[in-house]
Every structure is written in structure tokens, then in C-alpha cells.
Backbone as ProteinMPNN parsed JSONL, in Angstrom:
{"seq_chain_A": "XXXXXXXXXXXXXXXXXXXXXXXXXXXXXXXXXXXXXXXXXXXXXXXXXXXXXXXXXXXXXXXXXXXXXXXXXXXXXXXXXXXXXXXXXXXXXXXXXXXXXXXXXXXXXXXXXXXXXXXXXXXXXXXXXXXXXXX", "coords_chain_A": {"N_chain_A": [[10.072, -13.235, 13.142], [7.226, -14.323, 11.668], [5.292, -13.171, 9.69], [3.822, -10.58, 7.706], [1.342, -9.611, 9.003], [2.027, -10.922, 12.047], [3.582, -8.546, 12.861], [1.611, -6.78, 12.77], [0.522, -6.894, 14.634], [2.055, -7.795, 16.844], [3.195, -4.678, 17.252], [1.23, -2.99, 16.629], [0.934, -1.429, 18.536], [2.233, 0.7, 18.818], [2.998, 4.195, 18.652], [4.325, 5.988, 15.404], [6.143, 7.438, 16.639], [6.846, 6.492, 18.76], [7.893, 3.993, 18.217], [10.03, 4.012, 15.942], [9.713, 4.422, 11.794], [10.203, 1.298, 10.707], [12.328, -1.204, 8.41], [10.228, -3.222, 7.78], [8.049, -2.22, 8.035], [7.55, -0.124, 6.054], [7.697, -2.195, 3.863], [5.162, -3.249, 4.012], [3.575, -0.658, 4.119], [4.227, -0.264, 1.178], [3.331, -2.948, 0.205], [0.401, -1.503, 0.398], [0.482, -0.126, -2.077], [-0.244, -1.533, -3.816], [-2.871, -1.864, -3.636], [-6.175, -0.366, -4.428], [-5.796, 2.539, -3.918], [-5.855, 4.775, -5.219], [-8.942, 5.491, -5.71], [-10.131, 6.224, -3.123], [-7.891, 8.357, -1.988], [-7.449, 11.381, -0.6], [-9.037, 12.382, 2.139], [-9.208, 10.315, 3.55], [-8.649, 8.599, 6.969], [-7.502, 5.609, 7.279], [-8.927, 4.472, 9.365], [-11.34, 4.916, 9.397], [-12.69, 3.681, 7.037], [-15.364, 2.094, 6.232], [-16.531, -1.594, 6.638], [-17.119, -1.813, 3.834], [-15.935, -0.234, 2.122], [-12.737, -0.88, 2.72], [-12.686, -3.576, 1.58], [-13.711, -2.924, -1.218], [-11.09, -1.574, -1.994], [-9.683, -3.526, -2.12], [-10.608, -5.283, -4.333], [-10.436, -7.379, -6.586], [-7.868, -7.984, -6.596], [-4.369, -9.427, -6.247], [-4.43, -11.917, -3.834], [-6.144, -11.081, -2.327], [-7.755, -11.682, -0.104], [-6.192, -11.727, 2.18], [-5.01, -9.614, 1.782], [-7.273, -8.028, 2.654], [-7.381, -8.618, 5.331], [-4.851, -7.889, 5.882], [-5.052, -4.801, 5.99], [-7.695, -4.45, 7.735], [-6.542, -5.274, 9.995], [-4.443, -3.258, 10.461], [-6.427, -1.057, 10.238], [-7.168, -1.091, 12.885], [-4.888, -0.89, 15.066], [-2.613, 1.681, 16.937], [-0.503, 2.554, 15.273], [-0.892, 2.372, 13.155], [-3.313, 3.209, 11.814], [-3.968, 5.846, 11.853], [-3.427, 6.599, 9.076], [-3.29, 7.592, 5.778], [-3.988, 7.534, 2.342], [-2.885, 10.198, 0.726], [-2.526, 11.241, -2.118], [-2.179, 10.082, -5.201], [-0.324, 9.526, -8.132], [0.185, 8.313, -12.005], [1.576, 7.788, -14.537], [1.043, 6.746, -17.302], [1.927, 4.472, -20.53], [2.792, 3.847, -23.97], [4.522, 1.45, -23.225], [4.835, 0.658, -20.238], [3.889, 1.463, -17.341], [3.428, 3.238, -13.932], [2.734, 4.322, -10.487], [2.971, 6.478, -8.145], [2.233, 6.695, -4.989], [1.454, 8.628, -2.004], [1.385, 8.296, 1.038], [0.432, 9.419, 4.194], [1.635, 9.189, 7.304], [0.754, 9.718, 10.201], [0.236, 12.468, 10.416], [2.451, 13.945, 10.515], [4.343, 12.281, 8.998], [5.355, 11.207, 6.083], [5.422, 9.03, 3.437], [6.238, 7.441, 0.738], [4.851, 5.43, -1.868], [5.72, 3.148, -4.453], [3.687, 1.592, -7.086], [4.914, -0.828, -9.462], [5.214, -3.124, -12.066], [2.011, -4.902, -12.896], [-0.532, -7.488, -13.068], [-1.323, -7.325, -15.813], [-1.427, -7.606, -19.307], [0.241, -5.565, -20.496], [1.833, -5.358, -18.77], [3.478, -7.489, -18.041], [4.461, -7.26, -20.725], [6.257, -5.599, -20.501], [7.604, -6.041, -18.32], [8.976, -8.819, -19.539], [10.368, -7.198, -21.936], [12.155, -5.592, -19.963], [13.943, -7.765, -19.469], [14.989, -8.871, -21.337], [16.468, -6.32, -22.549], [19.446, -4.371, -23.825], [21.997, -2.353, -21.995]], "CA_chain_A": [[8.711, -12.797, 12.903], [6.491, -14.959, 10.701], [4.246, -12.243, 8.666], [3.65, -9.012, 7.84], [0.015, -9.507, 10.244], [2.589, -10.716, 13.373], [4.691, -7.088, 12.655], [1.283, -5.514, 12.928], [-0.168, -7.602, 16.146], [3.281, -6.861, 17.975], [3.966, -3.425, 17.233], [0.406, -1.969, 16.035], [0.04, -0.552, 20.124], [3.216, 1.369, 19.486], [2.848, 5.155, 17.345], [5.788, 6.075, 14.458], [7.071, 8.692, 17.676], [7.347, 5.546, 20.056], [8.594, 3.163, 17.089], [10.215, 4.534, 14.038], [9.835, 3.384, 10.694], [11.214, 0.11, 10.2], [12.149, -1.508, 7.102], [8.996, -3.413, 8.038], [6.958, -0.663, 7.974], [8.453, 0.362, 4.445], [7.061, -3.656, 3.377], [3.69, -2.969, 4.327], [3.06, 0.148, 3.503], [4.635, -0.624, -0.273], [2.031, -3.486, -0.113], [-0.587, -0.973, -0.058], [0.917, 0.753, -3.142], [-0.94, -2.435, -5.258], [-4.45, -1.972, -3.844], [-7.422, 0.19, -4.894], [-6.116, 3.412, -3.087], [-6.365, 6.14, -5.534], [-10.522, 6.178, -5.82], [-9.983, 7.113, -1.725], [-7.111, 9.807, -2.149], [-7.817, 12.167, 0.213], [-8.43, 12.504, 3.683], [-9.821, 9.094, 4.554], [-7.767, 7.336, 7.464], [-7.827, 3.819, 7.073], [-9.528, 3.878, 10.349], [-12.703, 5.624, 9.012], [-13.049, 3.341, 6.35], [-16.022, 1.04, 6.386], [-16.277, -2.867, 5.932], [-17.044, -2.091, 2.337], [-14.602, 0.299, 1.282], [-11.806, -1.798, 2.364], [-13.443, -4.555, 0.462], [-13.616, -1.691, -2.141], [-9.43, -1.411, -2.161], [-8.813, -4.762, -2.316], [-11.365, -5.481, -5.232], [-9.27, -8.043, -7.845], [-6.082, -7.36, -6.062], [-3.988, -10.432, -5.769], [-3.993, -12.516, -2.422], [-6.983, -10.43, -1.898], [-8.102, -12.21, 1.31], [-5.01, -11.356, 2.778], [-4.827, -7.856, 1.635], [-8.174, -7.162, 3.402], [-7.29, -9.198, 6.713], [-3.813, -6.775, 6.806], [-5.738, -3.381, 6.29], [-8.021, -4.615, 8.989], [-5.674, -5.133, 11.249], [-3.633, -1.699, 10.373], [-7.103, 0.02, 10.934], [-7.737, -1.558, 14.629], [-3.737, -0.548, 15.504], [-2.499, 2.91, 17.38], [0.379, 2.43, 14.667], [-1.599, 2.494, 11.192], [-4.885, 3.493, 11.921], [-4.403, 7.267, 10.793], [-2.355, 6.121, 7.99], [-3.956, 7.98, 4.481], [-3.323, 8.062, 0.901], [-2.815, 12.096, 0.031], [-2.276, 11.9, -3.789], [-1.666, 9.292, -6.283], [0.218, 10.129, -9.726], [0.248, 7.856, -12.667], [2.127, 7.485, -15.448], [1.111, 5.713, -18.379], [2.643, 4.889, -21.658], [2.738, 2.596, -24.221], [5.316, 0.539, -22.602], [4.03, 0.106, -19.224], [3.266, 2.413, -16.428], [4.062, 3.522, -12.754], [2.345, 4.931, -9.509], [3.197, 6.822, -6.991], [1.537, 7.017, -3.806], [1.685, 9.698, -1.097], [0.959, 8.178, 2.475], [0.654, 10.184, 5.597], [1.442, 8.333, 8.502], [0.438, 9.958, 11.418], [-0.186, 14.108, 10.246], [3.856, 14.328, 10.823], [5.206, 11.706, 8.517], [5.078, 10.758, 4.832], [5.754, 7.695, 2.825], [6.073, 7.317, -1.252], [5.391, 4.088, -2.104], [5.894, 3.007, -5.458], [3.72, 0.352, -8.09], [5.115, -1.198, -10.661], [3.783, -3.787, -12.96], [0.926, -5.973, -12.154], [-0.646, -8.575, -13.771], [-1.846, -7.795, -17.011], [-0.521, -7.679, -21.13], [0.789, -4.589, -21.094], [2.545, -4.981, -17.605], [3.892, -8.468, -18.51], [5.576, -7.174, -21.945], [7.267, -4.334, -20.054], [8.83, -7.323, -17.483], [9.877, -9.112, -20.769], [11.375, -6.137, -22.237], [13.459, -4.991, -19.067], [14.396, -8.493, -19.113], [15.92, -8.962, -22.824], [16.749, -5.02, -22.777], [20.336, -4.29, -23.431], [21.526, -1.269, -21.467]], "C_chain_A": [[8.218, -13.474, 11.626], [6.366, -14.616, 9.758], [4.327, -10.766, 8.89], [2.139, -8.472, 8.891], [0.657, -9.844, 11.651], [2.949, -9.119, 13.165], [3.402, -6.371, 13.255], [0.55, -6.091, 14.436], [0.602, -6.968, 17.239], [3.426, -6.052, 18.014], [2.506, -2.42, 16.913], [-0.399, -1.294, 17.308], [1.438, 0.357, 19.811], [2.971, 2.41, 18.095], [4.397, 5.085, 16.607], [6.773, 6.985, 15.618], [7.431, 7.468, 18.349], [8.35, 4.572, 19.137], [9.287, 3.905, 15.987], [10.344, 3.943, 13.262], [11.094, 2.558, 10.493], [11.009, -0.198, 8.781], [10.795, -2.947, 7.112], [7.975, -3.329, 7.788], [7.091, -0.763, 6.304], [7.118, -1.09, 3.694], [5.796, -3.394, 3.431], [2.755, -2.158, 3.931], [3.638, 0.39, 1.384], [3.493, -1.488, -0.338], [0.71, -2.897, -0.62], [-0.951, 0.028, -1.225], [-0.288, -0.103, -4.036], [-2.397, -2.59, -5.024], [-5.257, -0.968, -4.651], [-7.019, 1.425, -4.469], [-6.418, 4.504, -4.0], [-7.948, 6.468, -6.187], [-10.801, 6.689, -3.93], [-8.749, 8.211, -1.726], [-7.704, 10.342, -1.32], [-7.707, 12.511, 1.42], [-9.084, 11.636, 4.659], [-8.366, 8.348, 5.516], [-8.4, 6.61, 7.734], [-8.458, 3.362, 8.58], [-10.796, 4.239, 10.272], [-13.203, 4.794, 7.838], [-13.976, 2.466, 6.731], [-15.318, -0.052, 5.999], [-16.071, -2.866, 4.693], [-16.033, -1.033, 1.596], [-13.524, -0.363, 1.639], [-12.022, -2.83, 1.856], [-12.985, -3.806, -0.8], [-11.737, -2.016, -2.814], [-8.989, -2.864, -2.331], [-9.439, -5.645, -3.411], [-10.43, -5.87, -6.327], [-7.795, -7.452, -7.676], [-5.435, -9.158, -5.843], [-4.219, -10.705, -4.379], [-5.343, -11.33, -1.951], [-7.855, -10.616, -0.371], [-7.22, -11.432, 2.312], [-4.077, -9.841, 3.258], [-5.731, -7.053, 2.834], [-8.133, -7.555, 5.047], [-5.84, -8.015, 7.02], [-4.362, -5.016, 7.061], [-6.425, -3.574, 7.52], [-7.406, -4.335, 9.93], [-5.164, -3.957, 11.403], [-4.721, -0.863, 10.788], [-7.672, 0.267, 12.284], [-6.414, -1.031, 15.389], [-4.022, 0.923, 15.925], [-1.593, 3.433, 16.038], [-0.103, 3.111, 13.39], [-2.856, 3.107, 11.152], [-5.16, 5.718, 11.339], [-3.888, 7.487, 9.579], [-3.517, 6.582, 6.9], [-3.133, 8.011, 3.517], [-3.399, 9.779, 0.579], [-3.276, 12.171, -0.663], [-1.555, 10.353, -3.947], [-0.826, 9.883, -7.768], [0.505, 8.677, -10.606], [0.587, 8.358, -13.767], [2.306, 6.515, -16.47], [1.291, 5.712, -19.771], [2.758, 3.466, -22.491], [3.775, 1.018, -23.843], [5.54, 0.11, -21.166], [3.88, 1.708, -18.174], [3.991, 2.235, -14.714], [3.336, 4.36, -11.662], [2.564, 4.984, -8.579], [2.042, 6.996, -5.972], [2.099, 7.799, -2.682], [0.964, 8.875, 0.267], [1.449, 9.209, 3.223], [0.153, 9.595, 6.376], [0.838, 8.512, 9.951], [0.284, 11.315, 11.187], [1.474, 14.479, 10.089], [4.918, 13.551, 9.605], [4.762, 11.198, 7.042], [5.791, 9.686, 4.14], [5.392, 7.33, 1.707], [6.209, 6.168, -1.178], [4.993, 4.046, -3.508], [5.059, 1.486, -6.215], [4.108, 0.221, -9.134], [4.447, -1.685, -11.841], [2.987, -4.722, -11.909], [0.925, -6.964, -12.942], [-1.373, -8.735, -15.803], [-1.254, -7.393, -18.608], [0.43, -7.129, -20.892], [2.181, -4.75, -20.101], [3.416, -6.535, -18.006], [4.956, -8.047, -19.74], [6.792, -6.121, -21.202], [8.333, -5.753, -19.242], [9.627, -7.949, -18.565], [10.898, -8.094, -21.265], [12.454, -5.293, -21.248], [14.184, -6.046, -19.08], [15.423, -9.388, -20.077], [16.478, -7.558, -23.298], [18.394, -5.137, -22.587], [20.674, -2.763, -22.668], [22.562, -0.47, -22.703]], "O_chain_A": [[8.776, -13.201, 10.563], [6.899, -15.144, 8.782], [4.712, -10.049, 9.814], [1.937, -7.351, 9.357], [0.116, -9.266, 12.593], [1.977, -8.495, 13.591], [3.608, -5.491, 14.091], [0.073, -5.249, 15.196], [0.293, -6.149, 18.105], [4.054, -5.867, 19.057], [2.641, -1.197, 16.947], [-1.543, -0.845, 17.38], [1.809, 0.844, 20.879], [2.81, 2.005, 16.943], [5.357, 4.423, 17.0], [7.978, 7.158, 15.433], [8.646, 7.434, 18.543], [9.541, 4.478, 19.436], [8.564, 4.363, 15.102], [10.957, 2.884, 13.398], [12.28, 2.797, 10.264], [10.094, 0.19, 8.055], [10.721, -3.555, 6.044], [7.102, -4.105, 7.401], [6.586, -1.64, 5.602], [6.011, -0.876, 3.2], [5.377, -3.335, 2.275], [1.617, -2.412, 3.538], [3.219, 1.271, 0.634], [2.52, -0.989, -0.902], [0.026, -3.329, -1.549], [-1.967, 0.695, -1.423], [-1.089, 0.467, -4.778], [-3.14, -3.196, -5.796], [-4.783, -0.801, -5.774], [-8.082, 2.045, -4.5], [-7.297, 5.268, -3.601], [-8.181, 7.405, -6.951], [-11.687, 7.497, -3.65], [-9.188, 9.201, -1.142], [-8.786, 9.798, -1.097], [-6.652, 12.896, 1.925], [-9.415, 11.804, 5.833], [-7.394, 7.775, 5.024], [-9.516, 6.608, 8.254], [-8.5, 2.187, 8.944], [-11.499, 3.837, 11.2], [-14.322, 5.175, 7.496], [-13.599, 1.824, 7.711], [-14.234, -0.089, 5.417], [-15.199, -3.561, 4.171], [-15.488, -1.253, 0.514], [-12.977, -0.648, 0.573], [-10.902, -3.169, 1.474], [-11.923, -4.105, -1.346], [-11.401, -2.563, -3.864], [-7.852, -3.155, -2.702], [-8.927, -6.757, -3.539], [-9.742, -5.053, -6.938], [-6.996, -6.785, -8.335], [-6.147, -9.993, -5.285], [-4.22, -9.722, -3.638], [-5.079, -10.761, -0.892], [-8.443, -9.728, 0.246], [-7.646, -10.609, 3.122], [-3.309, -9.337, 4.078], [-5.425, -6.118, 3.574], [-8.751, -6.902, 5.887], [-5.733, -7.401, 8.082], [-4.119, -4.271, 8.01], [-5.951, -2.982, 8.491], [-7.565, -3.364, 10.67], [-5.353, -3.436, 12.502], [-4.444, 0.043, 11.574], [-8.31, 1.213, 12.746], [-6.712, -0.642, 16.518], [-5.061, 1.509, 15.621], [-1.815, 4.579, 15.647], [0.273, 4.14, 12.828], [-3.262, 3.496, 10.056], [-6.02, 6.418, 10.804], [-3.93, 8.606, 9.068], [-4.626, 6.063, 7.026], [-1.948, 8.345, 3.544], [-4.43, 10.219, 0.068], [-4.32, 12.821, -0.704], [-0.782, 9.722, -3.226], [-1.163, 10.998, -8.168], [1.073, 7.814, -9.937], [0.009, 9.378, -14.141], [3.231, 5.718, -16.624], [0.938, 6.712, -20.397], [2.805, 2.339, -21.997], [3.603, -0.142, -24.218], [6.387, -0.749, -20.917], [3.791, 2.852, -18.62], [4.809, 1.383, -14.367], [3.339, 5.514, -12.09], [2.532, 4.012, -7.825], [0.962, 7.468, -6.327], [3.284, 7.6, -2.416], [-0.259, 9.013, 0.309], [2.518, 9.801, 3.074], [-1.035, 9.318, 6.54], [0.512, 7.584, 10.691], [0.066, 11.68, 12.342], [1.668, 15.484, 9.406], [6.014, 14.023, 9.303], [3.619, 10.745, 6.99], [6.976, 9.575, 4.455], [4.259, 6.878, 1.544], [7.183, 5.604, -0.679], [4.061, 4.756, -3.885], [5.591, 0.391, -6.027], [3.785, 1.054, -9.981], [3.547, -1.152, -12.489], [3.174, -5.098, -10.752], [1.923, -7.417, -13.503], [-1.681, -9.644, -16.574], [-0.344, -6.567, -18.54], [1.523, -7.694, -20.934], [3.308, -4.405, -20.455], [4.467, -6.095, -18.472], [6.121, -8.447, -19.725], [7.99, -6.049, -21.478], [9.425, -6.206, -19.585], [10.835, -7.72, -18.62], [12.1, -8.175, -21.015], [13.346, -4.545, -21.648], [15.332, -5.775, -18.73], [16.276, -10.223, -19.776], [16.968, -7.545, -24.428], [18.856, -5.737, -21.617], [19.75, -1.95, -22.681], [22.599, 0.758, -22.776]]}, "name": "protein", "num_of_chains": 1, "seq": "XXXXXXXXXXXXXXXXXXXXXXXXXXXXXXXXXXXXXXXXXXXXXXXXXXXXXXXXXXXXXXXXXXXXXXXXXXXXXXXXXXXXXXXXXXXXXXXXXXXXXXXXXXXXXXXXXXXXXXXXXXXXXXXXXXXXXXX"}
């Protein structure tokens, strides 16, 4: 399998009851840990979202093209299409930061995905410092 957009072409006619999460799945929905999701929190599924709120979520996100061509696709699927963020939690500190995300996959199934750092100062010195850190 090529991409993470084949995974959702082939498999996004089949629900999490017919399929079960693959480590796949896991990839994908971690992807969506690094967009825009916690100003939607709630009880939008990603199949209710307009053109411009997924625009919205993918607003100065890396690979941002790419981001908004895989949500697409996840919100046209049987697979992803009721797929919501719950709840976000953040944790920030002067030495970098961390967010959790709460997906609910289908009303039955949940999925923590985790961001790390990104791209900017603060998130950069933290990579340095885990990376000259003794333990």
C-alpha cells in the first residue's frame, strides 16, 4: 500500500465492526492529532464539517494540501466519516508542551492520539534538549 489516501480508498467502505483498528488506522488518526482540532471539540463528525472548516483544521499545518485532501477523503468514507474530536487537553510549560486528543470513532470506540512538538522555538529547544539530555 502506497499512502495513507490508498488505506482510506481501499478500506474507507468497510466500518471499525467490519474492519478493526489497524495499525493503519492508529497512523492516520495520530496524523490528525497535528491539525486544528481543538477549536471543533465537540460533537462535530468530520462528515458535517464544511469545505471551510476543514480548510479551518488544516490552517498552517505542515503538508497542508495533503492534510486537507486526507480529511476529505475520511469524511466521504463509511469508515471515518463519524470520526470526532471529544476533548483536547494541553499541557504547557516552559520546556515544551503536549496534547492529547480524544477521538470517537464510530459512538462505540475511542482513540487518544497524542502531539508532540511541532515546528516552532520553543518546540525545537525541547527536541534539542531530549537530545543532549542525560538520563
Amino acid at each position: 500500500m502506497p499512502d495513507l489516501f490508498s488505506f482510506v480508498e481501499q478500506y474507507g467502505d468497510q466500518t471499525f465492526a467490519d474492519k478493526p483498528l489497524t495499525d493503519v488506522d492508529a497512523v492516520i488518526i495520530a496524523q490528525l492529532a497535528y491539525l486544528n482540532f481543538p477549536q471543533f471539540a465537540g460533537h462535530y463528525a468530520i462528515n458535517t464539517l464544511t469545505e471551510f472548516q476543514l480548510g479551518r483544521l488544516t490552517d498552517q499545518v505542515w503538508e497542508q494540501t495533503k492534510s486537507l485532501k486526507l480529511l476529505q477523503l475520511m469524511a466521504q468514507s463509511r469508515r471515518y466519516r463519524e470520526l470526532r474530536c471529544v476533548q483536547t487537553v494541553s499541557l504547557d510549560g516552559l520546556n515544551g508542551h503536549c496534547t492529547a486528543m480524544d477521538f470517537d470513532l464510530d459512538g462505540r470506540f475511542h482513540y487518544v492520539a497524542f502531539r508532540g512538538t511541532q515546528s516552532d522555538f520553543r518546540d525545537w529547544r525541547e527536541d534539542f534538549t531530549m537530545a543532549f539530555k542525560k538520563k
